[in-house]
C-alpha positions as CSV (number, residue, x, y, z in Angstrom):
1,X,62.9,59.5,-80.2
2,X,63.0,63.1,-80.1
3,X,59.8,63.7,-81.9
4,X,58.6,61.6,-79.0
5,X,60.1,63.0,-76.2
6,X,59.0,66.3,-77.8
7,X,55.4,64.9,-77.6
8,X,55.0,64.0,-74.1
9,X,56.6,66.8,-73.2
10,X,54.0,69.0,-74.9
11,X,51.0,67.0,-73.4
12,X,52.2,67.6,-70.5
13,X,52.5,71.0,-70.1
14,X,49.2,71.6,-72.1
15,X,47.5,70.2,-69.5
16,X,49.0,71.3,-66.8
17,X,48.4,74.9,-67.6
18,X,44.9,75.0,-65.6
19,X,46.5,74.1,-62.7
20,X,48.7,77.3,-62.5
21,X,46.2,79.3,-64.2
22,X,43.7,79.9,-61.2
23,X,45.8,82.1,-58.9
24,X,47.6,83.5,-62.4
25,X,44.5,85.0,-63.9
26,X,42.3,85.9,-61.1
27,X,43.7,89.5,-60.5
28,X,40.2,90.6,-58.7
29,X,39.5,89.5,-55.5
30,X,36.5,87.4,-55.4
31,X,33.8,89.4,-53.9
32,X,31.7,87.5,-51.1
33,X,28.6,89.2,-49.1
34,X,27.7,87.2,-45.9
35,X,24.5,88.3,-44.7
36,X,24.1,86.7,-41.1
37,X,20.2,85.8,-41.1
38,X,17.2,88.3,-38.9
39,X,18.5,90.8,-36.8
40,X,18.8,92.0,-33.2
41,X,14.8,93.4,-33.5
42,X,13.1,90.4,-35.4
43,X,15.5,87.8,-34.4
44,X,14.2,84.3,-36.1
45,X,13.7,81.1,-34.5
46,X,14.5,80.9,-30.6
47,X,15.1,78.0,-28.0
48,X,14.8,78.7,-24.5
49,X,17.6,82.0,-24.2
50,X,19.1,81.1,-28.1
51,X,17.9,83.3,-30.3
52,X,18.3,82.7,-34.3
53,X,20.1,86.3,-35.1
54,X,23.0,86.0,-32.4
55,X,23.5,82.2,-33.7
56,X,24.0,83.2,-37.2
57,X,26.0,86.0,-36.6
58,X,28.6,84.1,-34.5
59,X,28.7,81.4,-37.5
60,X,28.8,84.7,-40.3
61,X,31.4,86.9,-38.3
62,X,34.1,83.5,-38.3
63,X,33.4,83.1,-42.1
64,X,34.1,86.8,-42.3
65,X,37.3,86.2,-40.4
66,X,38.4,83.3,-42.3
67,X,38.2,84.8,-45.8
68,X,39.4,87.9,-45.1
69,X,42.7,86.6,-44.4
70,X,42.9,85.4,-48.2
71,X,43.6,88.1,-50.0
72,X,42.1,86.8,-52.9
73,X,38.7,87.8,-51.1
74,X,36.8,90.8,-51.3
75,X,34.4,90.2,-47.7
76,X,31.6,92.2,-46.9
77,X,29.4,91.6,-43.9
78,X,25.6,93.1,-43.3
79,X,25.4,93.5,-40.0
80,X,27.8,93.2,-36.8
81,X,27.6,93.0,-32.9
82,X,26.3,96.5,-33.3
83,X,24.0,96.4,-35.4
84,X,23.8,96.8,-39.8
85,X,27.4,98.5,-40.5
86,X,26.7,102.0,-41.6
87,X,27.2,100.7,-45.5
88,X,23.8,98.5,-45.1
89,X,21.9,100.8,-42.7
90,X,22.7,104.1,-44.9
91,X,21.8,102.1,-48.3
92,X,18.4,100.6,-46.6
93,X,17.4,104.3,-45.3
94,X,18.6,106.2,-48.2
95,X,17.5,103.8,-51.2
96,X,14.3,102.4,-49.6
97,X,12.5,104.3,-52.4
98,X,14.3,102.9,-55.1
99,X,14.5,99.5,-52.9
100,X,10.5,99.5,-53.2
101,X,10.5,100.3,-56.8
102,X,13.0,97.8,-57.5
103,X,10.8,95.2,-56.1
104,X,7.9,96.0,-57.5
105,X,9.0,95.7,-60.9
106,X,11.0,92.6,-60.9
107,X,7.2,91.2,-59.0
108,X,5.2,93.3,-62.7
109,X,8.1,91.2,-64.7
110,X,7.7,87.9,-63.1
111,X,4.1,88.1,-62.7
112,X,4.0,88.7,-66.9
113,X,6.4,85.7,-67.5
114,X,3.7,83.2,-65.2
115,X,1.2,84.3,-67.6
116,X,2.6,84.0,-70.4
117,X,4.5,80.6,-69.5
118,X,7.7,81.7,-69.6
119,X,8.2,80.8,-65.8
120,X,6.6,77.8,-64.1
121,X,5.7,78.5,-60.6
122,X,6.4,75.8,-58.0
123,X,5.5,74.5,-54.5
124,X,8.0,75.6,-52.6
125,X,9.2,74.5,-48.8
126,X,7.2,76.6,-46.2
127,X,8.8,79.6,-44.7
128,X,7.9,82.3,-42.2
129,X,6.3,85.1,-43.7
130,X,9.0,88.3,-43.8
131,X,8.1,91.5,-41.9
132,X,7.8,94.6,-44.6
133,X,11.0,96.2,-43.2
134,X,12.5,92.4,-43.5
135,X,11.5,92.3,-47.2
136,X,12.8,95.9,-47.9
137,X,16.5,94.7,-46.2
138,X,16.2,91.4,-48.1
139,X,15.3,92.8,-51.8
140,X,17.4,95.9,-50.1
141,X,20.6,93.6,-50.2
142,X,19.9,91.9,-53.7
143,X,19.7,95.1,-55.1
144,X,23.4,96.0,-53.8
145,X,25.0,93.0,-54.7
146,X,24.0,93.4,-58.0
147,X,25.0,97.0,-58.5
148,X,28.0,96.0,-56.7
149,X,29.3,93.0,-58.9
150,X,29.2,90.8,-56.1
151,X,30.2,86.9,-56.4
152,X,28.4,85.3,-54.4
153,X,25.8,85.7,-51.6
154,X,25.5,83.4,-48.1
155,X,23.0,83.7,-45.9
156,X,23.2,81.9,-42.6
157,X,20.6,80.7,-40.5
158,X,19.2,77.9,-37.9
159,X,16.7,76.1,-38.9
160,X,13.0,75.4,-36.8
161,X,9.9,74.3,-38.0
162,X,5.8,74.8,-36.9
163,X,5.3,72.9,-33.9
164,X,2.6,74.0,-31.3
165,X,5.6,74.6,-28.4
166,X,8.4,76.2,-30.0
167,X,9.7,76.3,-26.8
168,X,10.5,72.5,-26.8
169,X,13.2,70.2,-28.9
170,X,11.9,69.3,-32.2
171,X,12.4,65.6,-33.8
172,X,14.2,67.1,-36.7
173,X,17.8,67.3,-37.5
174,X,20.4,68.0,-39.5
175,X,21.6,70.6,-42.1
176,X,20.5,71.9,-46.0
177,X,21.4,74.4,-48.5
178,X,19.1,76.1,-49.9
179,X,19.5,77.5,-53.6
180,X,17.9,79.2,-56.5
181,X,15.3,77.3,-58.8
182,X,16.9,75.7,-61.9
183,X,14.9,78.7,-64.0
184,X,16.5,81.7,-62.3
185,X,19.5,83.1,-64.2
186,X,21.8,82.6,-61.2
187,X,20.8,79.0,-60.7
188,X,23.4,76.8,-62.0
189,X,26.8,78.6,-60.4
190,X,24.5,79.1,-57.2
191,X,23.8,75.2,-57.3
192,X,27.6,74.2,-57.8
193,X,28.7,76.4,-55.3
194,X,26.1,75.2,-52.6
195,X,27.3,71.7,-53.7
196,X,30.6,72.4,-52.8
197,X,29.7,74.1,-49.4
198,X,27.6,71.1,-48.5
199,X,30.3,68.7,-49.0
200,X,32.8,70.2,-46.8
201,X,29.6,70.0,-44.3
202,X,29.0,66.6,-44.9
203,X,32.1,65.2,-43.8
204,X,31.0,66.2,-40.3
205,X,27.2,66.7,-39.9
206,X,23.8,65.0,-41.0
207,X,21.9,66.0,-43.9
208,X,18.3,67.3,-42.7
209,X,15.6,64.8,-42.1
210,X,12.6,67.0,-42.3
211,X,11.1,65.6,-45.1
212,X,10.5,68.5,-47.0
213,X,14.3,68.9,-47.2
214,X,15.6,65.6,-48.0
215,X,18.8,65.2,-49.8
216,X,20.7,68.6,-48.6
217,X,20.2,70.7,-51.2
218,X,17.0,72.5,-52.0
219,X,16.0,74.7,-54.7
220,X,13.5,77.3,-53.9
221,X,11.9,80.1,-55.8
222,X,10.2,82.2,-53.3
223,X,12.7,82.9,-50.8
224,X,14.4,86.5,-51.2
225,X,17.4,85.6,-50.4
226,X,17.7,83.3,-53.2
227,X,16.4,85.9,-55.7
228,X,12.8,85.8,-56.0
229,X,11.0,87.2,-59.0
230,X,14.8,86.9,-60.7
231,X,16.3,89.8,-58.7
232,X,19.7,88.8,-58.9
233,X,22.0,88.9,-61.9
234,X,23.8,85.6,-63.8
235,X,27.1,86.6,-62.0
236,X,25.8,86.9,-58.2
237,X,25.2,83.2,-56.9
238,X,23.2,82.9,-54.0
239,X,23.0,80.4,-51.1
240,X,21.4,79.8,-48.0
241,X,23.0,77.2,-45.0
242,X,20.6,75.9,-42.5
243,X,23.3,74.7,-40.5
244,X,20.5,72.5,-38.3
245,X,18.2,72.8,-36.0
246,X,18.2,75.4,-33.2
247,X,17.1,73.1,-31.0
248,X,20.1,70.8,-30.9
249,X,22.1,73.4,-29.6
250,X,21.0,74.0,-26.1
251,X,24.6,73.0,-25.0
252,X,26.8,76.5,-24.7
253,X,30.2,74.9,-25.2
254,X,28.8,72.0,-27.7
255,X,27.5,75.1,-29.8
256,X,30.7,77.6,-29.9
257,X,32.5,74.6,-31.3
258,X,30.2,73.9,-33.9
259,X,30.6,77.6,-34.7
260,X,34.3,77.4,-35.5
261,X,33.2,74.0,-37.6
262,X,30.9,75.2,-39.6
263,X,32.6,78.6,-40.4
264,X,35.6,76.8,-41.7
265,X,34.0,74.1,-43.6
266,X,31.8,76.8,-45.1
267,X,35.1,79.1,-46.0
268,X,36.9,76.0,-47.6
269,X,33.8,75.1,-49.4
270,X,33.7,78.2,-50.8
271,X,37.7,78.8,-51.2
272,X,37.2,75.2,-53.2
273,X,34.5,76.4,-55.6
274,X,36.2,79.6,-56.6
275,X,40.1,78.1,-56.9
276,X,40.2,74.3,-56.8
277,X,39.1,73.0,-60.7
């Protein structure tokens, strides 16, 4: 009866140990970059008076918020009501140089692995083409997060597609999460932790219906942001939220609430990738 007893016992606490191991043995704050999507010069997509930029950094400064009270977070935020913080602008100015070089090697590297096979390019969802001081901030920010040992990466942005009056409401809807093809080094945290992002987002809004982005999540090898021509590192994941259509947020109060929704489903998405096994 003892030897029993004894038994159970022991099964029990052996598998209860991962539980109480998550807060135990994470002594380094998780470090999360939030890079709210465009800027105030090149802002993105625009509805009537909406612009893109100002949308996504309303959803990006709540996430900010949100995490940083958990001190198990390290947050870091590209750009505020100001402008980029003196961190991003300083790096941008100062390392454009080495920003250039950076991309045009990992473009020499990837261009040698097509050839040779060792990649298989894809077609890819269409996106607006990047301005060259876009693509500089963009390969600008990959470059960081790796030297930096950042966790993760999440861009925000509002979604639009080609239409020949921008000006007018779409007939699309609905959100999706972009990630990094299956043959990037970063894919596979990047895709669980976009998973876990989109199911907190679920439980309140529709998955997108433009066809091209069916089902929610979307991989994507040519978007900078998810580290095209492999310029993030295994350890940096690397997500983008669509969190819908800019045009189904004409509504001023409709859209302020949907900001404090889908800033906190996006932290507890993220909260449950990192902690909750």
């Amino acid at each position: 009866m003892k030897k029993l007893l004894f038994s159970i016992l022991f099964f029990v606490v052996l598998f209860s140990v991962p539980i109480f191991q998550v807060d135990a043995i994470t002594t380094t704050p998780i470090k999360i970059l939030l890079v709210p999507g465009h800027d105030n010069e090149i802002w993105g997509a625009q509805y009537k008076n909406i612009k893109e930029a100002a949308m996504n950094l309303a959803v990006a400064s709540r996430v900010y918020n949100l995490l940083n009270k958990d001190k198990r977070f390290e947050v870091y935020i590209t750009r505020d009501l100001d402008g980029y913080t003196k961190e991003f602008a300083d790096y941008f100015s100062t390392q454009r140089d080495a920003i250039l070089a950076f991309e045009h090697n990992a473009k020499n590297l990837m261009q040698t692995k097509v050839a040779t096979g060792n990649f298989v390019e894809k077609e890819n969802v269409v996106h607006n083409t990047a301005s060259e001081d876009m693509v500089v901030r963009l390969y600008g920010i990959n470059k960081w997060a790796n030297e930096n040992n950042v966790d993760a990466v999440i861009h925000v942005h509002f979604n639009d597609y080609p239409r020949p009056n921008s000006w007018t409401a779409g007939k699309y809807k609905g959100l999706a999460i972009y990630m990094p093809d299956g043959q990037f080094v970063n894919s596979r945290e990047s895709s669980l932790l976009a998973a876990d992002i989109y199911t907190q987002l679920r439980k309140k809004y529709l998955t997108s219906t433009y066809p091209p982005e069916l089902g929610g999540l979307v991989s994507d090898q040519k978007l900078i942001a998810m580290g095209a021509n492999e310029t993030l590192i295994s350890s940096v994941r690397s997500v983008l939220i669509e969190y819908g259509y800019i045009y189904r947020f004409g509504d001023s109060v409709a859209r302020h609430k949907s900001y404090d929704n889908f800033a906190q489903y996006t932290a507890t998405g993220i909260k449950n990738y990192f902690f909750v096994k």
